[in-house]
TORKOL-4160 file (C-alpha; in steps of 0.2 Angstrom, whole numbers, padded with zeros to 4 digits, m for minus):
238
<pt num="1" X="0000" Y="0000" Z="0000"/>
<pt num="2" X="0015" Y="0012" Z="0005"/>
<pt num="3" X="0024" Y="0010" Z="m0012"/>
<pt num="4" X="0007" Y="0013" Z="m0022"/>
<pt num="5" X="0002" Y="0028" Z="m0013"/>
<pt num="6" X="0022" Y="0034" Z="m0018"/>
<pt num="7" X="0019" Y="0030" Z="m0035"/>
<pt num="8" X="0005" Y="0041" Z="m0035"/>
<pt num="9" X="0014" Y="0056" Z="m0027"/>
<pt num="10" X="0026" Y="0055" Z="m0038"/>
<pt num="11" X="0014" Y="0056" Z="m0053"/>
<pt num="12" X="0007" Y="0073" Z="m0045"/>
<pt num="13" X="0022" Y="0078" Z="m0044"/>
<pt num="14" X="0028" Y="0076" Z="m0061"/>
<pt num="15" X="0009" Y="0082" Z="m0067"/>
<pt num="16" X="0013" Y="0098" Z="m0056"/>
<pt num="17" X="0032" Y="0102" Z="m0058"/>
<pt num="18" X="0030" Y="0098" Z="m0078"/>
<pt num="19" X="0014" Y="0108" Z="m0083"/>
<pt num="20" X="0013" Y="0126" Z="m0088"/>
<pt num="21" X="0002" Y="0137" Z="m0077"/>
<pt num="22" X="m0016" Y="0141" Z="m0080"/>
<pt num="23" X="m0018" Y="0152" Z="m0093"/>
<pt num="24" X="0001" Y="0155" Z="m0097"/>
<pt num="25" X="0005" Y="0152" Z="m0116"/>
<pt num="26" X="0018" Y="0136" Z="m0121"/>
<pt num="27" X="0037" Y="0142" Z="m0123"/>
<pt num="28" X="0047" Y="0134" Z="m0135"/>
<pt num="29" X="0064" Y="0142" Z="m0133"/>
<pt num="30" X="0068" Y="0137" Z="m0153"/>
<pt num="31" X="0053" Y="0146" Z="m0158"/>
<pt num="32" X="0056" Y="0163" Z="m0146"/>
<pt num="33" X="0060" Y="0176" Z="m0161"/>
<pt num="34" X="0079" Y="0185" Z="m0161"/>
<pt num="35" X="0085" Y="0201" Z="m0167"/>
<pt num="36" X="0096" Y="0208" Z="m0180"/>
<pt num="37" X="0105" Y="0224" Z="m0176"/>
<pt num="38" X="0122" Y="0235" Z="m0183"/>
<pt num="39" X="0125" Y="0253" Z="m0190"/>
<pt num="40" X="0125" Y="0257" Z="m0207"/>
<pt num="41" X="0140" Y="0268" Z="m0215"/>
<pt num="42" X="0141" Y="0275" Z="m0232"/>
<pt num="43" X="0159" Y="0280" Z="m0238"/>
<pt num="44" X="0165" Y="0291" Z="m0243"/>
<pt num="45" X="0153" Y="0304" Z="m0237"/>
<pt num="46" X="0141" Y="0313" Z="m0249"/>
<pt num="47" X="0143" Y="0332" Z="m0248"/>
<pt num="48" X="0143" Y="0339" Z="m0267"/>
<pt num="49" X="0130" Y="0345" Z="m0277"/>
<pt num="50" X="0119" Y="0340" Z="m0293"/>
<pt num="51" X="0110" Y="0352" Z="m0304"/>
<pt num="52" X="0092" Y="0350" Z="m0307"/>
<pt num="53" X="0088" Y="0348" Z="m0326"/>
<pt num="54" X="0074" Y="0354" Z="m0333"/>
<pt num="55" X="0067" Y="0345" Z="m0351"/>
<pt num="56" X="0051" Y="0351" Z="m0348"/>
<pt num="57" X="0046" Y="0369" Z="m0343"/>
<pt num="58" X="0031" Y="0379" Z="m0337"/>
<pt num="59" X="0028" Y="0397" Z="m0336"/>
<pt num="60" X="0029" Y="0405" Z="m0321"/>
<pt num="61" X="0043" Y="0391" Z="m0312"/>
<pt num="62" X="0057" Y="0395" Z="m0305"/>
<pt num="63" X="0073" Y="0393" Z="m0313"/>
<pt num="64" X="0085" Y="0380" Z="m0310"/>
<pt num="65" X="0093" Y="0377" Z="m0292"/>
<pt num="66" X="0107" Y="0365" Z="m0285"/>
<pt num="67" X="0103" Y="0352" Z="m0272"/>
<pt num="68" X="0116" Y="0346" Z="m0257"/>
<pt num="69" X="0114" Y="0327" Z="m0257"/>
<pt num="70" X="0108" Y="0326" Z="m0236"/>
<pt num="71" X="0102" Y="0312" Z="m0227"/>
<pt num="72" X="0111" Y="0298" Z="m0236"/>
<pt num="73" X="0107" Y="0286" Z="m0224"/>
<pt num="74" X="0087" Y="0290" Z="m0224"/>
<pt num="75" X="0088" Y="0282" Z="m0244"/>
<pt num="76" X="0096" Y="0264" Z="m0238"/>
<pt num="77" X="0086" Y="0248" Z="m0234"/>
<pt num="78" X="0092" Y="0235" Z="m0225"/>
<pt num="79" X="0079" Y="0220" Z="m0228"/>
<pt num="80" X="0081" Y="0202" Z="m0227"/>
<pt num="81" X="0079" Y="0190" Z="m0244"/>
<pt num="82" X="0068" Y="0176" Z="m0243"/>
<pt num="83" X="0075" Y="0162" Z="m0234"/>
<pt num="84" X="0066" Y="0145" Z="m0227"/>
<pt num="85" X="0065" Y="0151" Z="m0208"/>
<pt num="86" X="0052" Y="0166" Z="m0217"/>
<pt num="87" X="0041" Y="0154" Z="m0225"/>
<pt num="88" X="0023" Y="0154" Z="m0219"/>
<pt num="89" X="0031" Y="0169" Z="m0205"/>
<pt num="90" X="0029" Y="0184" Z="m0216"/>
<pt num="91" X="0015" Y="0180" Z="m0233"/>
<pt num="92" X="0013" Y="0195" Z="m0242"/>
<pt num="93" X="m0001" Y="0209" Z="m0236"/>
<pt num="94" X="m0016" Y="0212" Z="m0246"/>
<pt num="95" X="m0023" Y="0229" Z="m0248"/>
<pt num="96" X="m0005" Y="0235" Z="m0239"/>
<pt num="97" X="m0008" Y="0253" Z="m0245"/>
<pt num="98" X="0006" Y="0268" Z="m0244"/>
<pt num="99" X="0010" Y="0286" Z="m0251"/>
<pt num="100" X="0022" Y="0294" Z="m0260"/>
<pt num="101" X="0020" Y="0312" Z="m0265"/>
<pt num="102" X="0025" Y="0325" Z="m0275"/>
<pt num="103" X="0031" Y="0340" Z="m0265"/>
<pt num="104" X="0041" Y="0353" Z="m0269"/>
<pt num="105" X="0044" Y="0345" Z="m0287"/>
<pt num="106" X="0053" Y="0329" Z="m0277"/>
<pt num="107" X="0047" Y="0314" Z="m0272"/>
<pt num="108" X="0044" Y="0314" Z="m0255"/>
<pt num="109" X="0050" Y="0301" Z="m0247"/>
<pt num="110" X="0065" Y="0297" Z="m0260"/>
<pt num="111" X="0063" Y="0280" Z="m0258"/>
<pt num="112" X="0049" Y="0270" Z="m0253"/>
<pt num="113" X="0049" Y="0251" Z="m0245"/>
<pt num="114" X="0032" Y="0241" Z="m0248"/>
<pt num="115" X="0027" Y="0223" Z="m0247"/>
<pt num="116" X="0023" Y="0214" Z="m0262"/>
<pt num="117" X="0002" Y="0218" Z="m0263"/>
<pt num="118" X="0004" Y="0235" Z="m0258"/>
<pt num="119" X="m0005" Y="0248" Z="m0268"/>
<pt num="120" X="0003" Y="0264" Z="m0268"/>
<pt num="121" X="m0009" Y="0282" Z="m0269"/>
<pt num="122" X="0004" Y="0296" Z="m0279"/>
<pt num="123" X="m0003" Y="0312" Z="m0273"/>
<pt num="124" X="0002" Y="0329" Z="m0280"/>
<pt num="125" X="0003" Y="0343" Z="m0268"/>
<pt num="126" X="0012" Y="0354" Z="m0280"/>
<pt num="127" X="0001" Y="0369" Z="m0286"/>
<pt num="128" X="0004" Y="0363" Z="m0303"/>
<pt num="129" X="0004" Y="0347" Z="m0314"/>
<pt num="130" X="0014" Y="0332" Z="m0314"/>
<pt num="131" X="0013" Y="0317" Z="m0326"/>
<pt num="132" X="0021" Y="0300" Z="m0317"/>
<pt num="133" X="0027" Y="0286" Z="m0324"/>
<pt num="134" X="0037" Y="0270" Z="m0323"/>
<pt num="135" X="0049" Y="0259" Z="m0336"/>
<pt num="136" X="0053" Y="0247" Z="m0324"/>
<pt num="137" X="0050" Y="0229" Z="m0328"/>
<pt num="138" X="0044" Y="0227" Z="m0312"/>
<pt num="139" X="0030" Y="0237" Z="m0315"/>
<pt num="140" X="0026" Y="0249" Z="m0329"/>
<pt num="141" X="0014" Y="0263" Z="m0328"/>
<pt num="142" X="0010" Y="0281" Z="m0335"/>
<pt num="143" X="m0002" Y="0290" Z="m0322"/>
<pt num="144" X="m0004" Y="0307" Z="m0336"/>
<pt num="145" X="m0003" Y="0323" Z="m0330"/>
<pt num="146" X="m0014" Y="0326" Z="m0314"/>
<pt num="147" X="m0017" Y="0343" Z="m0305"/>
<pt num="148" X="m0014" Y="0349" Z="m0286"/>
<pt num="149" X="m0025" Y="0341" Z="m0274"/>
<pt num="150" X="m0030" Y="0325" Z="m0284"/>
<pt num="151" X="m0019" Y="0307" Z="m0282"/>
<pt num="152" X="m0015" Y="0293" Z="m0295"/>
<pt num="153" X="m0014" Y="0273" Z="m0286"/>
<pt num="154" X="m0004" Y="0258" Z="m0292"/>
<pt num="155" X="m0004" Y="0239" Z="m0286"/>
<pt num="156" X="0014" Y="0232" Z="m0283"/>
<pt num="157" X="0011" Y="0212" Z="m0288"/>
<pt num="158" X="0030" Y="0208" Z="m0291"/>
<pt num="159" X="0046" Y="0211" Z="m0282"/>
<pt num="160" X="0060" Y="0221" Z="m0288"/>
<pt num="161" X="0065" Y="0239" Z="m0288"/>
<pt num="162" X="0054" Y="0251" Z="m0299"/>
<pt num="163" X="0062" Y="0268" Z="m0305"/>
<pt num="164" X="0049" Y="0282" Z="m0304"/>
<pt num="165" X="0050" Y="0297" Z="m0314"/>
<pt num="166" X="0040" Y="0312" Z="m0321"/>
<pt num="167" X="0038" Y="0319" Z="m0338"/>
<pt num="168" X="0035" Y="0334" Z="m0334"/>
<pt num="169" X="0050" Y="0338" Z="m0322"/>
<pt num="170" X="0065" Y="0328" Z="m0328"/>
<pt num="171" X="0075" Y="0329" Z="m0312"/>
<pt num="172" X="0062" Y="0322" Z="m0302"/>
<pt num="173" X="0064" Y="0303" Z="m0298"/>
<pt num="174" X="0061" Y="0290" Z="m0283"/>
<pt num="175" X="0062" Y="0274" Z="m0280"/>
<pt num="176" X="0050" Y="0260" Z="m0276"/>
<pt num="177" X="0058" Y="0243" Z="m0266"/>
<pt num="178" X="0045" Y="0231" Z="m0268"/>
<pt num="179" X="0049" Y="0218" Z="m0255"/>
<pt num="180" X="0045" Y="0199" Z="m0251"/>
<pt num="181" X="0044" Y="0201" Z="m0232"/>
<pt num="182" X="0042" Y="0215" Z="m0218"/>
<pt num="183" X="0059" Y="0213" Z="m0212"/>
<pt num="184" X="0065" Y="0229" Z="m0219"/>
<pt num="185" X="0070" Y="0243" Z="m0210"/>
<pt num="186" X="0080" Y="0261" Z="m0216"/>
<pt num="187" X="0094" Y="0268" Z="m0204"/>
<pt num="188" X="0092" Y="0283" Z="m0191"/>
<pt num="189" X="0101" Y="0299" Z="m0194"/>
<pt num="190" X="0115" Y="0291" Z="m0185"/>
<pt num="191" X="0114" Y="0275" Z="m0196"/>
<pt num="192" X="0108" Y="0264" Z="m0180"/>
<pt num="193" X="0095" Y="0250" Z="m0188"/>
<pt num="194" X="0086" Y="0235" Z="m0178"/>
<pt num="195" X="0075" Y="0221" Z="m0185"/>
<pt num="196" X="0067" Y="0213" Z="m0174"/>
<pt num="197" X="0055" Y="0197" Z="m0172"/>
<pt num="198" X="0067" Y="0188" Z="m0185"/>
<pt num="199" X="0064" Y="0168" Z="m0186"/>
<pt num="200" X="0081" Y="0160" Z="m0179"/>
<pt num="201" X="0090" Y="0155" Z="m0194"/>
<pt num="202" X="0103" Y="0159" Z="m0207"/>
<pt num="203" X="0099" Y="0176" Z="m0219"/>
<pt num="204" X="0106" Y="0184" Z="m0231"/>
<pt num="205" X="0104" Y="0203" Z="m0225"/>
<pt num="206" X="0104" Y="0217" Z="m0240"/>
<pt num="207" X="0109" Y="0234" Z="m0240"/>
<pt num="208" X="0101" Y="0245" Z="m0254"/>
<pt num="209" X="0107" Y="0261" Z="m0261"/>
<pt num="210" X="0103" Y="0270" Z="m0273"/>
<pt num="211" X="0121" Y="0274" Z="m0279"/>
<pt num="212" X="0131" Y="0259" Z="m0273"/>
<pt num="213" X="0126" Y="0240" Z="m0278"/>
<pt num="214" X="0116" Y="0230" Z="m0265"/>
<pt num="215" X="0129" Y="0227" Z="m0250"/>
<pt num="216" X="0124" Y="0208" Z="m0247"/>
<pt num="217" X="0129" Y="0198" Z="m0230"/>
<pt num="218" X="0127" Y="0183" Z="m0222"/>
<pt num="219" X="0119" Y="0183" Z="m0205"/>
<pt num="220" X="0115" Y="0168" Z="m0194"/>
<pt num="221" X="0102" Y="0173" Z="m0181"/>
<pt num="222" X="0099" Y="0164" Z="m0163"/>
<pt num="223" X="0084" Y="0161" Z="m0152"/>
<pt num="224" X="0081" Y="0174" Z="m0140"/>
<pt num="225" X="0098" Y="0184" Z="m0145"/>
<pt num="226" X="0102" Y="0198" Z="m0155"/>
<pt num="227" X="0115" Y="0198" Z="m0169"/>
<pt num="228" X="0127" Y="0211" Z="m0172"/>
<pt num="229" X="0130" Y="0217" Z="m0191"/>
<pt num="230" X="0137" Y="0232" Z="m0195"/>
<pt num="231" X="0135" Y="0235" Z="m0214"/>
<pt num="232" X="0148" Y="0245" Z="m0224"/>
<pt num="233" X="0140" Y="0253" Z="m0241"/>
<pt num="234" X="0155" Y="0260" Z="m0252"/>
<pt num="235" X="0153" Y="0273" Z="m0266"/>
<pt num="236" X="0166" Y="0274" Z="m0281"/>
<pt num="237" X="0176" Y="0290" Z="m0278"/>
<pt num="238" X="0169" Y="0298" Z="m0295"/>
């Protein structure tokens, strides 16, 4: 009688010790998400000056004016290609929407990260017309000339980068990244980037600039850790 009642104790106490609390989720250390993190550079540092060319001219604009290249480091994306740890984590959004306007006869932002599915509005806030367009294999589209107040959308179904352009203004251009995943993220001013929620697994981590090709590293990434990755983005001197 003595040895069953132990043998019963100690199935309590294996029921007890070994269960979660009431109500607590279930932790799998593999599964907890960890954390990519680094500073971005660009070198050498950007501090000439472009001219704006003007094809196309309306009456009544003002002429000309020169540029400083500022804020660099707010036109890189650091993103993560698609690798097995991301499949089924991040599908593609439908009806992702987001804006890219035309300000100031630029494209504001510069540069513009979507996920694939994400329907962008182009909205002119210039008081004058613009005409954008796209020749990018990607995504090719001519949104005619529209005036102050009024916006033009697009769908984004494929991935790839998608030059943007207007016929009226020829110094205008931007930049659409359309991306298979969420994890993407552009520096602060001091170039400090974090991703966080990332899968534990092995990535391959790009750096996209405009004026340098994409900076591509290897990055292994542990449950419940953050990596460090600094990322280096060199410019030709010219």
């Amino acid at each position: 009688m003595a040895r069953e009642w132990g043998g019963a104790l100690a199935s309590v106490l294996v029921v007890v010790v070994g269960s979660p609390r009431p109500g607590s989720p279930p932790r799998s250390v593999a599964s907890d998400p960890g954390r990519i993190e680094g500073v971005a550079s660009i070198a050498p540092v950007l501090t000439g000056t472009r001219a704006r060319i003007r094809v196309y001219d309306e009456p009544g604009t003002p002429p000309p004016k020169r540029e400083r290249d500022g804020q660099a480091l707010a036109n890189v994306v650091i993103y993560l290609n698609a690798a097995p740890a991301l499949r089924g984590v991040t599908p593609p959004i439908a009806h992702a929407a987001a804006a890219l306007h035309q300000r100031d006869e630029t494209f504001v932002p510069h540069v513009l990260p979507v996920v694939v599915g994400t329907t962008v509005e182009f909205t002119n806030d210039d008081p004058l017309f613009h005409d954008v367009f796209s020749l990018s294999s990607v995504r090719a589209f001519d949104l005619q000339r529209f005036p102050q107040g009024t916006s033009r959308t697009v769908a984004f179904s494929k991935p790839g980068v998608v030059e943007v352009f207007c016929h009226i203004h020829a110094d205008m251009s931007a930049y659409i990244l359309v991306l298979g995943n969420t994890f993407f993220v552009s520096p602060d001013s001091s170039g400090h980037f974090a991703l966080d929620g990332v899968p534990p697994g092995d990535y391959q981590m790009v750096a996209w600039y405009e004026r340098s090709h994409p900076v591509v590293t290897r990055v292994h990434v542990d449950a419940g850790r953050t990596t460090r990755q600094d990322v280096r983005i060199p410019i030709p001197a010219s």
